[in-house]
N, C-alpha and C positions, 0 to 999 in steps of 0.2 A: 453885172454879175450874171453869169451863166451857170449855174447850180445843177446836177442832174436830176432829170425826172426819176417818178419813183422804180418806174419799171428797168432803169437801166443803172440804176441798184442793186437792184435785189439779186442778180446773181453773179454781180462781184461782193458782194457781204457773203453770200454763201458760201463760194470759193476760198476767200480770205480763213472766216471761221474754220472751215475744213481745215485750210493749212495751217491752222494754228494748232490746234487738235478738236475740235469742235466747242472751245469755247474761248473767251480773251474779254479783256477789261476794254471799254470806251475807248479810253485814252491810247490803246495799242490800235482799234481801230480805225481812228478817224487819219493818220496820216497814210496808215496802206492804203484807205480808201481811194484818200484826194491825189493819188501818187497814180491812180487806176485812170481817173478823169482830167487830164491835161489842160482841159477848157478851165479849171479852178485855176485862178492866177492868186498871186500871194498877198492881194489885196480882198479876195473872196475868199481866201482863207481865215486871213484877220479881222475883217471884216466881224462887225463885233453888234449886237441889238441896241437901237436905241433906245426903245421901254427897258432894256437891260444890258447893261453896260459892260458887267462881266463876264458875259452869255457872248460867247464865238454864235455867229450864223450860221456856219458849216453842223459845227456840233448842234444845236437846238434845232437842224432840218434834218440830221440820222434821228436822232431822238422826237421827234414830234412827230413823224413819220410814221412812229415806230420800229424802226431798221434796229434799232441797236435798247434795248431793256439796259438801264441804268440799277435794277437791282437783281 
């Protein structure tokens, strides 16, 4: 699994939000994202936590990050 670093995030979530109009739900984020970073293959997409099952990895490292406020 090859995951981006935080800093080579941060101003593709920027970008993204702008183009949305400066704001968007999780769930509209995380596929613009991974569509930004090539090295994400569709098993690091699926790619799912084993302490939690229902929790995508992708999603739980914009959010645990910080990158993406869930409320």
């Amino acid at each position: 699994m090859s995951f981006p670093k935080q800093s080579e995030i941060e101003l593709p979530l920027l970008k993204t939000l702008q183009e949305l109009g400066g704001k968007a739900e999780p769930k509209e984020l995380y596929p613009k994202l991974a569509e930004i970073f090539p090295q994400l293959t569709e098993e690091d997409l699926t790619a799912r936590l084993p302490s939690s099952p229902s929790t995508f990895r992708w999603h739980n490292l914009m959010t645990h990050e910080g990158f993406i406020r869930t409320q």
